[in-house]
C-alpha positions in Angstrom: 80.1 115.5 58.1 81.1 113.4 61.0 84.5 111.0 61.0 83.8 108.0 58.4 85.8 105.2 59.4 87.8 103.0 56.6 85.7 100.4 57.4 82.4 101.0 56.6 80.7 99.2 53.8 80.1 100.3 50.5 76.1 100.9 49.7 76.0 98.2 47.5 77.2 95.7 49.8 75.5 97.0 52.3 71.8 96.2 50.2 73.1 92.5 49.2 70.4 89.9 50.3 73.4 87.8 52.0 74.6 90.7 54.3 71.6 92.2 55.2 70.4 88.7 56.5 73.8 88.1 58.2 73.0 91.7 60.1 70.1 90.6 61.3 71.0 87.9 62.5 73.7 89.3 63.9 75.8 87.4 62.1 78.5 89.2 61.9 81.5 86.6 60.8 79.8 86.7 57.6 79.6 90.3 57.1 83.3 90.1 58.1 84.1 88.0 55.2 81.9 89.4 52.3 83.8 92.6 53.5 87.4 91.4 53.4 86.0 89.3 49.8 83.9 91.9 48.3 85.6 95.1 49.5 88.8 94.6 50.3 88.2 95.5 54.0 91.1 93.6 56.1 90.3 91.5 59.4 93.1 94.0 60.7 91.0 97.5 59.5 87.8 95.5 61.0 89.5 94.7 64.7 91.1 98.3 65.5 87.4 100.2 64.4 85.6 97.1 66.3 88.1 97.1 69.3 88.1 93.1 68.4 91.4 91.0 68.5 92.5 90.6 64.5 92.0 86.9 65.7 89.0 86.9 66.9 87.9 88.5 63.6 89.3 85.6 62.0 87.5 83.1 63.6 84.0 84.9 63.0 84.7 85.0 59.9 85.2 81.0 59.7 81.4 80.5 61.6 82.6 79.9 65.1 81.6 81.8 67.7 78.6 84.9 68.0 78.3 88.7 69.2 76.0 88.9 71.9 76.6 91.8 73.7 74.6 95.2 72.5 77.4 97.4 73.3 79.6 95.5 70.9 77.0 95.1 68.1 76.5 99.0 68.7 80.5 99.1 67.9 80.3 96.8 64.9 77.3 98.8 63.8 78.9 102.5 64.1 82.4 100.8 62.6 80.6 98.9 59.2 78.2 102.3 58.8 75.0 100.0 59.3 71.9 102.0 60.0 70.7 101.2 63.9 67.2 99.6 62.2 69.2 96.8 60.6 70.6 95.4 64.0 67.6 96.1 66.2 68.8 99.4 67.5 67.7 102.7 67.8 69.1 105.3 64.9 73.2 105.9 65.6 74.1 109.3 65.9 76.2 109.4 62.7 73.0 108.8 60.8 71.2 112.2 61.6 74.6 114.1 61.1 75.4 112.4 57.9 72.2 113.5 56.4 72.5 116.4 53.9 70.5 119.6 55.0 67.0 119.3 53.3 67.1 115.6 52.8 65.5 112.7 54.7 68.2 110.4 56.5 69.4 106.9 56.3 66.8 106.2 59.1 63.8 108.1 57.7 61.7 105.4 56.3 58.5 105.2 56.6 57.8 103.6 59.6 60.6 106.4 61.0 58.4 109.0 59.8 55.5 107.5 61.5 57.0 107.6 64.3 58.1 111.2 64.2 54.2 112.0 63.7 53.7 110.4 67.2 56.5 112.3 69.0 55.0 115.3 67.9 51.6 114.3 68.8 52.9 113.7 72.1 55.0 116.8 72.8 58.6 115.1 72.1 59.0 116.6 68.7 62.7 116.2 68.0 64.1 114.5 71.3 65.0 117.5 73.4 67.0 116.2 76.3 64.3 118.2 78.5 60.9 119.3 78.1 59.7 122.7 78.8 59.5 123.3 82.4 59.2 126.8 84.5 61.7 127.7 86.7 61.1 126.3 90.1 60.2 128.2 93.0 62.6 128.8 95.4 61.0 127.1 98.1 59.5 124.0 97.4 56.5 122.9 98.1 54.0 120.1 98.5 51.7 122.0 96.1 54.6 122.3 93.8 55.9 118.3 94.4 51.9 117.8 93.8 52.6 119.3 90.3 55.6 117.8 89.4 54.2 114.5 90.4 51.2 114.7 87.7 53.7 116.2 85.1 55.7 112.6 85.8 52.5 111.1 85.1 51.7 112.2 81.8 54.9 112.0 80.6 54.7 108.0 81.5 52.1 107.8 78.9 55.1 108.1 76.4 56.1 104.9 77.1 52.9 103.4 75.8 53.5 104.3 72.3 57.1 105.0 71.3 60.4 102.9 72.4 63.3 103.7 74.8 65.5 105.5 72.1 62.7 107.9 71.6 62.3 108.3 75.4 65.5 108.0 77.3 66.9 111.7 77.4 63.2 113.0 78.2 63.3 110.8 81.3 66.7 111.3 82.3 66.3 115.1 81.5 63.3 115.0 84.5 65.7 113.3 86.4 68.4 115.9 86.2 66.2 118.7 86.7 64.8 116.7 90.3 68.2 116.2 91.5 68.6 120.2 90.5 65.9 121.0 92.8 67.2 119.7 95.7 70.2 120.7 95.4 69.6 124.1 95.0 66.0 125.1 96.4 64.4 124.7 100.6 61.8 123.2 101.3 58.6 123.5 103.5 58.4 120.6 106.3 57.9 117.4 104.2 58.5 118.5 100.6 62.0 117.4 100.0 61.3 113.7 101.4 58.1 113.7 98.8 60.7 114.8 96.2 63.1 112.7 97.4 60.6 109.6 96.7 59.5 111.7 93.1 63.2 111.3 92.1 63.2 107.5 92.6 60.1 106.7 91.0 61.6 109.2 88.3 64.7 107.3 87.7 62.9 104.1 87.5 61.0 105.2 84.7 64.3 106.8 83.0 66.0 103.2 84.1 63.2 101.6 82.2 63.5 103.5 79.0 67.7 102.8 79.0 66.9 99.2 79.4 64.5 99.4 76.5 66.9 101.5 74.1 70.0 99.4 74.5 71.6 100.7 77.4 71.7 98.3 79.8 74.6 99.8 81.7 73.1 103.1 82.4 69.4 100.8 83.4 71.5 99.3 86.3 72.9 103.0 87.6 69.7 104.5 87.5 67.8 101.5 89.2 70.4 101.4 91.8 70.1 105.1 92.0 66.3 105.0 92.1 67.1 102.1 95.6 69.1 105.2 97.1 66.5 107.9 96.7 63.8 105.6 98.1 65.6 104.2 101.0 65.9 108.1 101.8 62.3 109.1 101.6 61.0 105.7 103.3 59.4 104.8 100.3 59.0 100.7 100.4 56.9 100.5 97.8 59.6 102.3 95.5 62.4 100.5 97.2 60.6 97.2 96.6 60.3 98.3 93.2 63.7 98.8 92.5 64.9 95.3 93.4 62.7 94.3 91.6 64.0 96.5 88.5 67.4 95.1 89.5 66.2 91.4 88.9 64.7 92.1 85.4 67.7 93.4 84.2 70.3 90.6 86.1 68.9 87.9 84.5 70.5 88.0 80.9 73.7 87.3 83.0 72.9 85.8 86.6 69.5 84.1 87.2 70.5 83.3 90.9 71.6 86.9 91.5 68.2 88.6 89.7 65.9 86.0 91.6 67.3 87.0 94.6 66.8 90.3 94.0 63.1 89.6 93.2 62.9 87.7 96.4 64.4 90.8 98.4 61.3 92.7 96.5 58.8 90.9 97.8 59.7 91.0 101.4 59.0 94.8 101.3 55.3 93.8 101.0 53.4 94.7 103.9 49.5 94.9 104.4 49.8 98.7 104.0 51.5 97.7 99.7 48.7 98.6 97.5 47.8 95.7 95.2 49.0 96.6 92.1 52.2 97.2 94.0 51.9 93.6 95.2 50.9 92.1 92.0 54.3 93.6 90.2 56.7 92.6 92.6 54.6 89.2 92.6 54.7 88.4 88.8 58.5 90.1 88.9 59.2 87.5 91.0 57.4 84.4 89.1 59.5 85.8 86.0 63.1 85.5 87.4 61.7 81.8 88.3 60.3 80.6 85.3 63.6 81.8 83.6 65.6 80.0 86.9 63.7 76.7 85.2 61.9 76.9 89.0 58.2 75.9 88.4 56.5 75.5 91.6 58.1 78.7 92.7 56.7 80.4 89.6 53.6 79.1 89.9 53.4 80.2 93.6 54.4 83.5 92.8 51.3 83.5 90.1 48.9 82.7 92.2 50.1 85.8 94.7 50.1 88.3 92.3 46.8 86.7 91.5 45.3 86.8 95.1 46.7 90.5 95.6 44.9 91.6 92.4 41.4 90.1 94.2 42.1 91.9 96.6 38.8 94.2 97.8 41.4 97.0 98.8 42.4 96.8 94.6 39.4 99.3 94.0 41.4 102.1 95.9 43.6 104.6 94.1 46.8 103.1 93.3 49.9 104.0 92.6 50.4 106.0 88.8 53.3 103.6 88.4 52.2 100.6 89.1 48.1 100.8 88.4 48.6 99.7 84.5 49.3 96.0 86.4 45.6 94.7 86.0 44.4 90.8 85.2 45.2 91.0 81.3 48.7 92.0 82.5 49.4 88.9 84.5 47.8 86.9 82.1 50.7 87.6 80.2 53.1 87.3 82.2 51.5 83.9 82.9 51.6 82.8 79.8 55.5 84.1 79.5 56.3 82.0 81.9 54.7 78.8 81.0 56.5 79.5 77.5 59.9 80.1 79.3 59.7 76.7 81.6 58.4 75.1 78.2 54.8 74.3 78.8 52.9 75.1 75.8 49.9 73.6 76.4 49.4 75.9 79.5 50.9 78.9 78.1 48.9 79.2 74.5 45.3 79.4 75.4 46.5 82.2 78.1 48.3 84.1 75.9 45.4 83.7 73.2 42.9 85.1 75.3 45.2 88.2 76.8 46.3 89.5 73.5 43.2 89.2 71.9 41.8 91.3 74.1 45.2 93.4 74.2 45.0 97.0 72.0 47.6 97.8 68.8 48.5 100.6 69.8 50.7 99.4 72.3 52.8 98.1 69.4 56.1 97.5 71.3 54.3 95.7 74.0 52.3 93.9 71.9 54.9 92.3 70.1 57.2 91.3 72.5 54.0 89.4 74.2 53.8 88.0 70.4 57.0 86.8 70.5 56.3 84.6 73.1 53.3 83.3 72.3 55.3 82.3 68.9 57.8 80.9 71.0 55.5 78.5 72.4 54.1 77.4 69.1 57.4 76.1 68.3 57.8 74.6 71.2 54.6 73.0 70.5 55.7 71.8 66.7 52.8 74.3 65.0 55.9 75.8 62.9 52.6 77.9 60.7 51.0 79.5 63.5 54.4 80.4 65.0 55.5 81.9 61.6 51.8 84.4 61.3 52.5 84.7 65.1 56.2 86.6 64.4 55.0 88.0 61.2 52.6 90.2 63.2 55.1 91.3 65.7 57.4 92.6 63.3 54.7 94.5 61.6 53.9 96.0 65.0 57.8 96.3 66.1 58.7 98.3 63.3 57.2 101.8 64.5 58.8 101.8 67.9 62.4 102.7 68.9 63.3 99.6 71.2 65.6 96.9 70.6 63.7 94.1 72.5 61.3 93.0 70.2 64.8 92.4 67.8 66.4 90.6 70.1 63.2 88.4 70.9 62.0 87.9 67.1 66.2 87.3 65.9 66.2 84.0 67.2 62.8 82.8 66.3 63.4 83.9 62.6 66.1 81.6 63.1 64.4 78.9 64.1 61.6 79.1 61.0 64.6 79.7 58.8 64.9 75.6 58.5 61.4 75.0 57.2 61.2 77.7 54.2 59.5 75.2 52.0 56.5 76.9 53.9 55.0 79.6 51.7 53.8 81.3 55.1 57.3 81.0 56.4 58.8 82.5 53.4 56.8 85.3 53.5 57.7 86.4 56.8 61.8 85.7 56.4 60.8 88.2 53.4 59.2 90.5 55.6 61.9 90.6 58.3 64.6 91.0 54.9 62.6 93.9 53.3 
């Protein structure tokens, strides 16, 4: 039994209508209150387990002000005993060890035990911070680079079906093992600057998964990580990639900083950048403009990724990490944009058309993409087709362990919240609720 702080809620509390819509919502002044009203739990208890100042509890509590940050609504989260689901996070630790022996715990639900079905389908039964791997040789190489490079492949395809918080320590556990290697092992003439480049493209991947399970701080070490181990092997097309990492993750608190970064990406392209390559950093790059409010710049970066993609020399092998970039991917990203500089009318019929033709099982994926193709719906006043629009992204966001489609699909439930004399919007506040 792990420590159980005084100021986690009571289960009934915890399963009132009020406070499970507050959590959502991430409102957590309200939960604040109902706690101190309902449970005797003092603003004072609340602060010291929240590391919050007793005032600032206070003032939550009287509706002014938000939590925003996703360390601190991990700390409220771990301090009020709220499962991870209920705030758009992955499982907290405490939930597993709580769990009596035998019994399923607070997390295992049944979309939770779908999702344990496709970890074992796809080797990562239980989350082991590693995979199986056989000991290395003790000198490296390009055969044995060769191999590890195709293991790194098929482990990508995780991505494509379960969430960051399922991910994370598989990726990172690659990454420690890599670093391993070179510290330890020689190398035939060639093999440790291929491994070199295997390590950044390895902690990209592990940067990607932290960014998708909540841990935006470890993202940025491993991206800037991934810059070093490129600019070692001469890698461009990894360096480039890693700026443009850097920019995806700035832009929640510095547009000018992450479109500079974007920028920087793109001067890596050479004639010699495959086009997939190009078309990433390219539609990277219209991204951290459109969300800049810079339209002419976004649409110019568009139109590149567009060109590279038309490219004759896009028939040639490509690059495992960048080859799932193909013409329904920018079609997206198009229609992101236009929804992000508020144009509707030009991002709704592209998004139509891309996730129509866009499979389920990429459920994260798919609804984040929903999310803003709802997004432009509002923009665009059709309040019904925004509310079936979000309705089938939470369906599809419930099996995966990411907290992105949450903190898309938050703020649009907010937005419908307003017109619940809809029947169609009822049903989907209910469905985000239950």
């Amino acid at each position: 039994m792990t420590y159980k702080p005084s100021t986690a809620l009571p289960r009934d509390l915890l399963d009132d209508d009020e406070v499970q819509r507050a959590l959502m919502a991430h409102d957590f002044g309200v939960v604040f209150r109902i706690a101190r009203e309902r449970a005797g739990i003092s603003y004072s208890k609340i602060a010291a387990e929240c590391d919050i100042k007793p005032e600032r509890v206070g003032t939550l509590a009287r509706g002014q002000g938000r939590i925003t940050t996703f360390e601190k609504i991990a700390q409220i989260a771990d301090a009020l005993r709220v499962p991870g689901c209920v705030v758009g996070l992955t499982a907290r630790p405490w939930e597993v060890a709580d769990a009596p022996a035998g019994s399923p715990s607070a997390e295992n639900g049944p979309h939770v035990r779908r999702r344990a079905i496709l970890q074992a389908a796809t080797g990562l039964a239980a989350a082991l911070p590693t995979l199986h791997q056989t000991a290395p040789p003790l000198r490296i190489t390009d055969t044995y680079v060769d191999r590890l490079r195709e293991r790194t492949a098929r482990l990508r395809r995780l991505d494509e079906v379960l969430g960051g918080g399922d991910t994370y320590r598989v990726y990172l556990g690659e990454v420690q093992r890599t670093k391993s290697d070179l510290r330890s092992a020689s190398f035939t003439v060639g093999a440790r600057r291929r491994l070199t480049a295997l390590l950044a493209e390895q902690a990209q991947q592990a940067g990607w998964a932290a960014f998708d399970g909540g841990r935006p701080r470890d993202a940025v070490a491993l991206y800037e990580e991934s810059r070093t181990y490129a600019r070692e092997a001469g890698d461009v097309d990894l360096y480039g990639n890693s700026l443009a990492f850097l920019a995806y993750e700035a832009l929640a608190d510095d547009r000018r900083t992450a479109v500079g970064f974007a920028v920087d990406s793109c001067a890596t392209i050479t004639a010699r950048t495959p086009s997939t390559v190009q078309a990433l950093l390219y539609e990277r790059l219209a991204w951290a403009c459109a969300v800049d409010g810079q339209a002419k710049a976004t649409e110019k970066a568009l139109t590149l990724a567009c060109e590279a993609l038309a490219d004759p020399r896009a028939g040639e092998p490509q690059p495992d990490w960048s080859v799932w970039v193909d013409n329904t991917e920018l079609d997206i990203m198009t229609g992101r944009c236009w929804t992000a500089l508020r144009r509707p009318l030009r991002a709704v019929p592209v998004l139509s058309r891309a996730l129509d033709r866009y499979s389920d099982d990429h459920a994260r994926d798919k609804a984040l993409y929903l999310s803003w193709l709802a997004d432009a719906y509002l923009t665009a006043g059709e309040v019904e087709q925004a509310a079936a629009t979000v309705g089938r992204a939470l369906e599809l966001s419930m099996d995966v362990a990411s907290i992105r489609p949450r903190q898309r699909l938050v703020p649009l439930l907010e937005y419908l919240r307003p017109h619940a004399e809809l029947q169609i919007v009822r049903d989907v506040l209910e469905l985000a609720a239950s």
